[in-house]
N, C-alpha and C positions, 0 to 999 in steps of 0.2 A: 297393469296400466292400460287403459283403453282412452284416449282421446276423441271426443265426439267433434265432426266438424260440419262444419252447415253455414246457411247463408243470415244474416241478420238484417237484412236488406234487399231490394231487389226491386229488377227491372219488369214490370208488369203490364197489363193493358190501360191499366191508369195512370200509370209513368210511374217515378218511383215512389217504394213504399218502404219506410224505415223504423223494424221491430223491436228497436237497440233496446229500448228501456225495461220490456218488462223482464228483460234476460237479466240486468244488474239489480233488482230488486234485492232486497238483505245482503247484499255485498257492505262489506264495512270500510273499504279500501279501493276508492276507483281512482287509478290514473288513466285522465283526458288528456291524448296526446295535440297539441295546435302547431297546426306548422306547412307550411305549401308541399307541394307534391316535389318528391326529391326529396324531404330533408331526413329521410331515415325509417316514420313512425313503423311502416310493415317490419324492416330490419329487427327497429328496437323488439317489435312485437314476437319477432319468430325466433329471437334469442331469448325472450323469456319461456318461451315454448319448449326451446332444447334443455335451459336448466331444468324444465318440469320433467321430462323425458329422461335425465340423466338422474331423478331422485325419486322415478316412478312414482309421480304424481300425477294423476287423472285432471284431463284438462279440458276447457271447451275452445274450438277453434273458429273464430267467426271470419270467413272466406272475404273477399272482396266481390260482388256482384260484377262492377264492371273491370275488374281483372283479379280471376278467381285465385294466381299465383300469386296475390299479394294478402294482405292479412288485415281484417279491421279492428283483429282485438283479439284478445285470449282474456278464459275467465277460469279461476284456479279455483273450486270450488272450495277444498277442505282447507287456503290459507283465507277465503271468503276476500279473494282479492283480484281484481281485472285489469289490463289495460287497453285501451281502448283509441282508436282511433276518434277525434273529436271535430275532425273537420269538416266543413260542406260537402257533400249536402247531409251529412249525421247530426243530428241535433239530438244533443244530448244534456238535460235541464239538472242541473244540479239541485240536489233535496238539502243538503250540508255541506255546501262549500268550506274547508279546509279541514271539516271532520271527520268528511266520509271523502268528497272529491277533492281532485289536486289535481289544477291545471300545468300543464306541464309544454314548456313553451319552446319546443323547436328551432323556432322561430331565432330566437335569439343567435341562431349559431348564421346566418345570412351576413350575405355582405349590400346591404343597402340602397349604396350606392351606385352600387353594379347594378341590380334590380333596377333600379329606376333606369336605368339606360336600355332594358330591355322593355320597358312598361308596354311602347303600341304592341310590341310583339306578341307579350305574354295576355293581354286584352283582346287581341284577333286571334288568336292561339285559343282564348277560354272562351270567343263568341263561334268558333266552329266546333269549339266541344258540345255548346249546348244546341244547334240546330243537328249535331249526329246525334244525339237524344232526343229532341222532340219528335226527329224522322223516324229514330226505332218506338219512340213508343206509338206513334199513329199507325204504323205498320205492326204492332203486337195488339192495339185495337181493332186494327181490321180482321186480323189473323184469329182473333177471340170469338170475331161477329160468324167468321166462317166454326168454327171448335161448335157454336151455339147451334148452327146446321145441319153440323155434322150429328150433333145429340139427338134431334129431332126423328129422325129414322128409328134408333133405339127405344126412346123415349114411348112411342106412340104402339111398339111393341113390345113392350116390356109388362109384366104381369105383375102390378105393385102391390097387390094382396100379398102375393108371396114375396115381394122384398121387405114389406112391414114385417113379414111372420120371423124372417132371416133378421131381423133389425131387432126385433123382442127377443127374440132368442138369445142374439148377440151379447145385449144390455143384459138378462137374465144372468147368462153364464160368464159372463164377468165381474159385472157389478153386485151379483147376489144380494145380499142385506145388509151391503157396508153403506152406511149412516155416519162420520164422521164429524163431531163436536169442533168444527173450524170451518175456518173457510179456504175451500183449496190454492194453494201457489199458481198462478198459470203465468208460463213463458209460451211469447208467440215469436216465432220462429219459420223460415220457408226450407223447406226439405232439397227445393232446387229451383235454377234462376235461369233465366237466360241472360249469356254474355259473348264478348268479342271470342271465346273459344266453342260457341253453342250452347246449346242446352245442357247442364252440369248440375250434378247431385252426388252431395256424399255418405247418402243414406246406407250404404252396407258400415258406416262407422257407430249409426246410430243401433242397427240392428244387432247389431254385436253386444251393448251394453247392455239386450236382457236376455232372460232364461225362456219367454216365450211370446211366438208372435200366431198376428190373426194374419192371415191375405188376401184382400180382397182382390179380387178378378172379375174383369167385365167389360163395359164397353162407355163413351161419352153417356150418359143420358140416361142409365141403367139402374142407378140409384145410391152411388156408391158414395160420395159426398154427402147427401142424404142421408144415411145411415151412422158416416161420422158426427155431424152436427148433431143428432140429436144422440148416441152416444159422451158426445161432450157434454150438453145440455144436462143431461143422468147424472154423469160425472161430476159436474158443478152442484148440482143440488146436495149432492151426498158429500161434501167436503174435500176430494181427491183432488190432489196435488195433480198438474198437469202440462207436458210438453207439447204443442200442439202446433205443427208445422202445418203451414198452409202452402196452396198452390201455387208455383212461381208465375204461373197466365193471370189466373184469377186472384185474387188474396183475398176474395173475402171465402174463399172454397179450403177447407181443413183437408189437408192429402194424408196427415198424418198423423195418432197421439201415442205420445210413451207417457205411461203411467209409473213413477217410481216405484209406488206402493204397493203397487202390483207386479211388479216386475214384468211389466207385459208392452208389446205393443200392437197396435191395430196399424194397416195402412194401402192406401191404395197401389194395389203390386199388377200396373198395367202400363203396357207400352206407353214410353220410351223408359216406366222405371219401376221394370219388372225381374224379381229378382224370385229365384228357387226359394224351397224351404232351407232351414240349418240342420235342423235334427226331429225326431221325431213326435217333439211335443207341438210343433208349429202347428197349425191348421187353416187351411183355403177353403175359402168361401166364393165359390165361384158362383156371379149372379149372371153372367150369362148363359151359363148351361142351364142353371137353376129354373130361372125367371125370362128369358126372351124366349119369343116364340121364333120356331126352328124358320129358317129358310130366310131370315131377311137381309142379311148379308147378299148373299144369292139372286133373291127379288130385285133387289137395291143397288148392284152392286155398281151402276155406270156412275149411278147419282154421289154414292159415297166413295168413290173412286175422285173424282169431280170436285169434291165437296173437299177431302183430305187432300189433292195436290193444292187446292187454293190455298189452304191451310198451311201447307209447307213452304209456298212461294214467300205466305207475308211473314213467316216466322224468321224463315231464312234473308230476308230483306231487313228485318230489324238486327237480324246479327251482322249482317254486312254494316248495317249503322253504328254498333256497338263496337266492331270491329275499326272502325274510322275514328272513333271516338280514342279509342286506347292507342291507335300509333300518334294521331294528337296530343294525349297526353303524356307521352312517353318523350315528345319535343318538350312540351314545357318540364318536365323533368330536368330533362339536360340543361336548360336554361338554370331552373335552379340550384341543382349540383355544383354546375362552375360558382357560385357565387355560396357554397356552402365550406366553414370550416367544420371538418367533420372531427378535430380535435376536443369541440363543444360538444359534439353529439357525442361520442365515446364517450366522456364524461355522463353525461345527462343520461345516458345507455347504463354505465358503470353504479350513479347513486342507485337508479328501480331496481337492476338487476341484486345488488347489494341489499336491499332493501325484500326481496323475494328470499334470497337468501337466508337472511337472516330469518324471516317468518320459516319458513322451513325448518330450522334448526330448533328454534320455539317448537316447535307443532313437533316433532319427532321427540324433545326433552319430555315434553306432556307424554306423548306415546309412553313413552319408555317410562315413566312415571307410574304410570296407567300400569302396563305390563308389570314392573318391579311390584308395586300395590295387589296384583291379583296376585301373582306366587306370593309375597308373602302371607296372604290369607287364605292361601290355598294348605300352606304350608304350617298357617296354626291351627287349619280347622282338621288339618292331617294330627299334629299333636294333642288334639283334644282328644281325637278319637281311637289316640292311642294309649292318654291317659285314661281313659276311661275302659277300655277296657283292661287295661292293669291293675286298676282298682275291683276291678271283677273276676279275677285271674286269682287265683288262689292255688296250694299246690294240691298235688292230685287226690293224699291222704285225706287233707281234708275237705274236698270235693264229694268224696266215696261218702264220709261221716256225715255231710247236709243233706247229700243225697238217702242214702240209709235212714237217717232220722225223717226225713220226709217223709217217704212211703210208709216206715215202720207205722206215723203217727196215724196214715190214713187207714192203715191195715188194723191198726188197731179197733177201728170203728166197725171195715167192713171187711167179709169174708175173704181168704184166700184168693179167690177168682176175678182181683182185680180186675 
């Protein structure tokens, strides 16, 4: 059982950016949870997560951006069924309303009229959640504008002939001459986000689900986004299915792609989300050993020194806002709790959970269906091949006598000296 967890949204230099759709794509079963902050949907969500765990079923975890211990959704691949958080700011556009999605209403388990007696609160409560978000995202733009300075040093020595040569090479020895008659799957996805606990990424879950990875090492500016992009670009044209996590600062920057079909993954393995090899099929591609020219680190180093603390003040300024943002909303939470009968929500918890279940039992009957069907033809192409040779099984007199008249017949023709 391997759980992949990652973020399906995120807090960026352009404020937020929300990847939810192309991850439920061929899902046949989406429960959209609706309902105010407090009424459960993380709970509902991370108890469908434990039934998955307790029936070793592989799952996808989608984090919460702005509090990464809560959960926006789980996607159960092999029951091809999700549930999902559905609420502001997640916009999620239903394709078959009641045949594919199923709004699923929280909501209903409130007490109403309790609410409305908190209304100015829970209204000044939600207008200082959104000026601690506008504050981290203008401080995660400024903090981008200095990242863009900081590349510039690299940039201007870095030897791009030879990151092209590193990038063909790359595409070569992965892609070879796979040409595939479709057109590939792609889920967009960010590998890590900034939030009220920091910078957070749970890319050793993703690295785990294959048998080999690429790592790129290097520095801002170096070429290492560049080499993804247009490794994707390869990838699209040739029909490959693709998981393509982009950067939590920038999103329109790919940090990351798992290829299923390949059982491979390529990814940028550089401070702050720099991880060893696993075993010894991995391979690092270091393009600042490679490709920078020596000493500019050293040349450079007041400016880039300069350059990265400004970088860390407005990163850390946006998480201080993120941070304000979550004990904010952690009040209106409690506002809503008191006013929640959570006997509704057990309920409403008990049908999905019920309902996973059940596909479960389905999908394991199949299994075992499956299984029972291959032993039995396993097991008459065993008897064929026992018949048959029975039928060829003679006993050993007369074995010696087909044998004897055989040669007898050829010796007849030709000399002793077979």
């Amino acid at each position: 059982m391997q759980h992949k967890h990652f973020f399906a949204s995120g807090n960026t230099q352009c404020g937020f950016v929300d990847l939810f759709s192309s991850n439920l794509q061929g899902i046949e079963k989406i429960f959209i949870l609706k309902g105010g902050p407090g009424t459960g949907k993380s709970t509902l969500i991370k108890k469908v997560a434990k039934v998955c765990e307790e029936e070793g079923l592989d799952a996808e975890i989608l984090h919460c951006s702005s509090d990464p211990d809560s959960l926006d959704g789980i996607i159960i691949p092999a029951l091809s069924v999700a549930v999902v958080d559905g609420t502001q700011p997640h916009v999620i556009e239903p394709t078959a309303p009641g045949a594919i999605e199923e709004y699923v209403n929280l909501g209903k388990a409130w007490d109403s009229g309790y609410l409305k007696t908190q209304k100015d609160t829970i209204l000044e409560i939600k207008a200082q959640i959104k000026t601690c978000f506008d504050n981290a995202y203008e401080f995660l733009n400024k903090a981008h504008l200095a990242y863009e300075e900081w590349k510039k040093y690299y940039t201007k020595n870095t030897k791009f002939d030879k990151v092209n040569k590193i990038c063909e090479n790359l595409i070569n020895s992965i892609l070879k001459d796979i040409s595939l008659d479709k057109a590939g799957k792609i889920k967009r996805r960010f590998s890590f986000s900034q939030t009220p606990k920091g910078v957070m990424d749970y890319i050793h879950t993703i690295l785990n689900t294959v048998s080999k990875r690429y790592y790129l090492k290097g520095r801002p500016g170096t070429g290492k986004s560049t080499i993804l992009a247009k490794l994707y670009e390869n990838a699209l044209q040739r029909g490959l299915d693709m998981e393509v996590y982009y950067n939590g600062l920038n999103a329109d920057k790919i940090h990351m792609i798992l290829f299923p079909e390949l059982d491979l993954i390529v990814f940028d393995s550089t401070l702050p989300h720099e991880f060893e090899t696993i075993d010894g099929e991995d391979e690092v591609i270091d393009i600042f050993k490679e490709c920078v020219k020596p000493n500019v680190e050293t040349k450079h180093q007041r400016e880039i020194q300069g350059i990265c603390a400004q970088y860390n003040i407005w990163l850390n300024k946006s998480i201080r806002q993120l941070e304000n943002a979550k004990k904010l909303h952690d009040q209106l939470e409690n506002i809503y709790v008191n006013s929640i009968n959570f006997n509704v929500i057990d309920e409403i918890t008990g049908e999905i959970l019920d309902y996973v279940k059940n596909k479960i039992e389905k999908q394991n009957n199949i299994n075992s269906d499956i299984a029972q069907a291959a032993d039995d033809n396993e097991i008459e192409n065993t008897e064929d091949t026992t018949q048959t040779c029975g039928e060829t099984t003679e006993p050993k007199d007369e074995i010696e006598k087909n044998y004897e008249e055989f040669y007898g017949n050829i010796n007849t023709d030709q000399d002793s000296t077979f």
